[in-house]
C-alpha positions in Angstrom: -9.2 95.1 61.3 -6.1 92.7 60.2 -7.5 90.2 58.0 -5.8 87.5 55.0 -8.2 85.5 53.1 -9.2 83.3 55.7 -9.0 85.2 59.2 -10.2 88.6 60.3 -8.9 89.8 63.9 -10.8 93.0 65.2 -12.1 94.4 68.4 -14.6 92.5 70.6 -18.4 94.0 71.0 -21.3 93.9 73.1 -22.9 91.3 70.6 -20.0 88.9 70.7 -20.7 88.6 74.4 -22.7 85.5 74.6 -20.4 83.7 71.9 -17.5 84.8 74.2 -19.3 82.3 76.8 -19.1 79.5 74.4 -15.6 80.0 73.1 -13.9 80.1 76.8 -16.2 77.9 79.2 -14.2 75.3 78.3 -11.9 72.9 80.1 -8.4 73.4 78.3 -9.0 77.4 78.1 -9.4 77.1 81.7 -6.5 75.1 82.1 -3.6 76.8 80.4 -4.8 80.7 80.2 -5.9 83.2 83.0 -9.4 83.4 81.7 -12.3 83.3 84.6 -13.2 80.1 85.6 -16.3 79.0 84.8 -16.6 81.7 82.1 -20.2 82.8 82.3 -22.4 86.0 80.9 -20.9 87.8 84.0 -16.9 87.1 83.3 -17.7 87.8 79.8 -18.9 91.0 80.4 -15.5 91.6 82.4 -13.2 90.4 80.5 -14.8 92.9 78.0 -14.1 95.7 80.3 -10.8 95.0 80.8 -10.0 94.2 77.1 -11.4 98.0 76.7 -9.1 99.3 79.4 -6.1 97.8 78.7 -5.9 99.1 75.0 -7.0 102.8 76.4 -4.0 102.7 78.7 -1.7 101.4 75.9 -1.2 98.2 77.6 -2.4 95.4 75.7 -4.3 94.9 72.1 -6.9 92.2 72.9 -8.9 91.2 69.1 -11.1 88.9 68.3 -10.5 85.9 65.9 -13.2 85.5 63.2 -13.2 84.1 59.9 -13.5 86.5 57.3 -16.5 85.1 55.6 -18.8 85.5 58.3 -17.3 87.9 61.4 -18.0 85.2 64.3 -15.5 84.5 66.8 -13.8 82.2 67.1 -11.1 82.8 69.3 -9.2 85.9 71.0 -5.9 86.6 70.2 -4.0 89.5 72.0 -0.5 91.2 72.2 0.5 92.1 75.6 2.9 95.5 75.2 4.6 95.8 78.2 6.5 92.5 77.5 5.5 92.1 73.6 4.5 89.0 74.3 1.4 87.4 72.0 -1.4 85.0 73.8 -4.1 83.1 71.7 -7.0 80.5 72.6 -9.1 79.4 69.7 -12.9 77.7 70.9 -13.1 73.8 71.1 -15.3 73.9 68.1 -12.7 75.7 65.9 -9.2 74.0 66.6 -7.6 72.2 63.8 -8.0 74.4 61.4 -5.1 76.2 61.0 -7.2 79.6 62.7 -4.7 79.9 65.5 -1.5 79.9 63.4 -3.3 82.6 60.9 -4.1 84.9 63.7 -0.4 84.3 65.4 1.1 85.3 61.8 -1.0 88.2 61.2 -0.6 89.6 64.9 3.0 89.1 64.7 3.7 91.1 61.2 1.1 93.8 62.4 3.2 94.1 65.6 6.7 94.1 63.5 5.9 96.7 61.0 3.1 98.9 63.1 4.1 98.7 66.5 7.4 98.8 65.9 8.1 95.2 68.2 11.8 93.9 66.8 11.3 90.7 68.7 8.1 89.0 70.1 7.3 86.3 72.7 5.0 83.2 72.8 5.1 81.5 76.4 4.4 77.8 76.2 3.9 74.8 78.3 6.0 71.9 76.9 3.6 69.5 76.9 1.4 71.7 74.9 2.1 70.2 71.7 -1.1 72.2 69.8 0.6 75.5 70.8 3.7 74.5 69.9 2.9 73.4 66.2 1.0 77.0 66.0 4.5 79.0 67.1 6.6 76.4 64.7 4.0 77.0 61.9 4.1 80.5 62.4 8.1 81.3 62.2 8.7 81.2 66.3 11.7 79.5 67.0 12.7 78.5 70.8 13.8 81.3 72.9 17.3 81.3 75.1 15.2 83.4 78.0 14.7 81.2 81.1 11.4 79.7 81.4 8.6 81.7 83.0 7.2 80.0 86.3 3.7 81.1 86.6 0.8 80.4 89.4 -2.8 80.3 88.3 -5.7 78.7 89.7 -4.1 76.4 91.8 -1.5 75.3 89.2 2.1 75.6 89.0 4.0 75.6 85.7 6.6 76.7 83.6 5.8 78.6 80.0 8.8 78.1 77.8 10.1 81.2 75.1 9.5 80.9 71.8 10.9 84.3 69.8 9.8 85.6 66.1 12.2 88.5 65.6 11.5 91.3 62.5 12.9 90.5 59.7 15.4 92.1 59.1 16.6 92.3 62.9 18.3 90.1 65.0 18.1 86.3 65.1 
């Protein structure tokens, strides 16, 4: 678990499946991540499966965001590495407070100084101004990569680079 004095990031479990429902049936997770949708009991339970998978092949670290007073989610926050890139959504409930730019910083030192990552990615939709304020609050600065043209659900859009590099490393 990776924790400060407000956050707590672990694995997800069985019990957090139905409060996985309520955090991502919701119109803007829907919108701007790959998450099923609708998000029911039934793309809970995969997502869950494939969060499992994907850290037993190496390929992705997929934790839960809770606070640390009392362990319930409130998010997902995950770092994708094959491209060190880190994803977030936080539940309509829980935005504003300051949860998704915790988890973003504690993700990003863990992946620094464990993982060994010198430079991490945030992809971001420009007019995603929520997102943005959680990269600029959490020491991303724009990224000199071209912009990532993605295809989900119908949509077309670009994800702009934002970069956090180790301290210590390039910049």
């Amino acid at each position: 678990m990776l924790e400060d004095t407000v956050v707590a990031l672990r694995p997800w479990t069985e019990d957090d499946l139905p409060q996985m429902v309520r955090l991502f049936h919701d119109p803007e997770i829907a919108f701007r991540t790959p998450v099923a949708a609708p998000f029911d009991a039934q793309a809970a339970r995969a997502h869950l499966e494939m969060v499992r998978r994907a850290r037993k092949a190496g390929d992705r670290l997929c934790l839960a965001i809770t606070a640390a007073e009392d362990d319930v989610p409130r998010g997902e926050i995950m770092v994708n590495l094959r491209d060190d890139s880190i994803g977030y959504a936080v539940g309509p409930a829980y935005r504003g407070h300051g949860l998704a730019a915790r988890a973003v910083r504690l993700l990003t030192a863990y992946a620094h100084e464990v993982l060994a990552r010198p430079r991490l990615h945030l992809w971001i939709e420009a007019d995603n101004a929520a997102s943005t304020g959680v990269a600029r609050s959490a020491g991303y600065r724009p990224g000199d990569a071209e912009a990532m043209v993605v295809e989900d659900k119908g949509r077309r859009y670009a994800l702009l680079p934002w970069v956090h590099d180790r301290p210590g490393g390039p910049a």
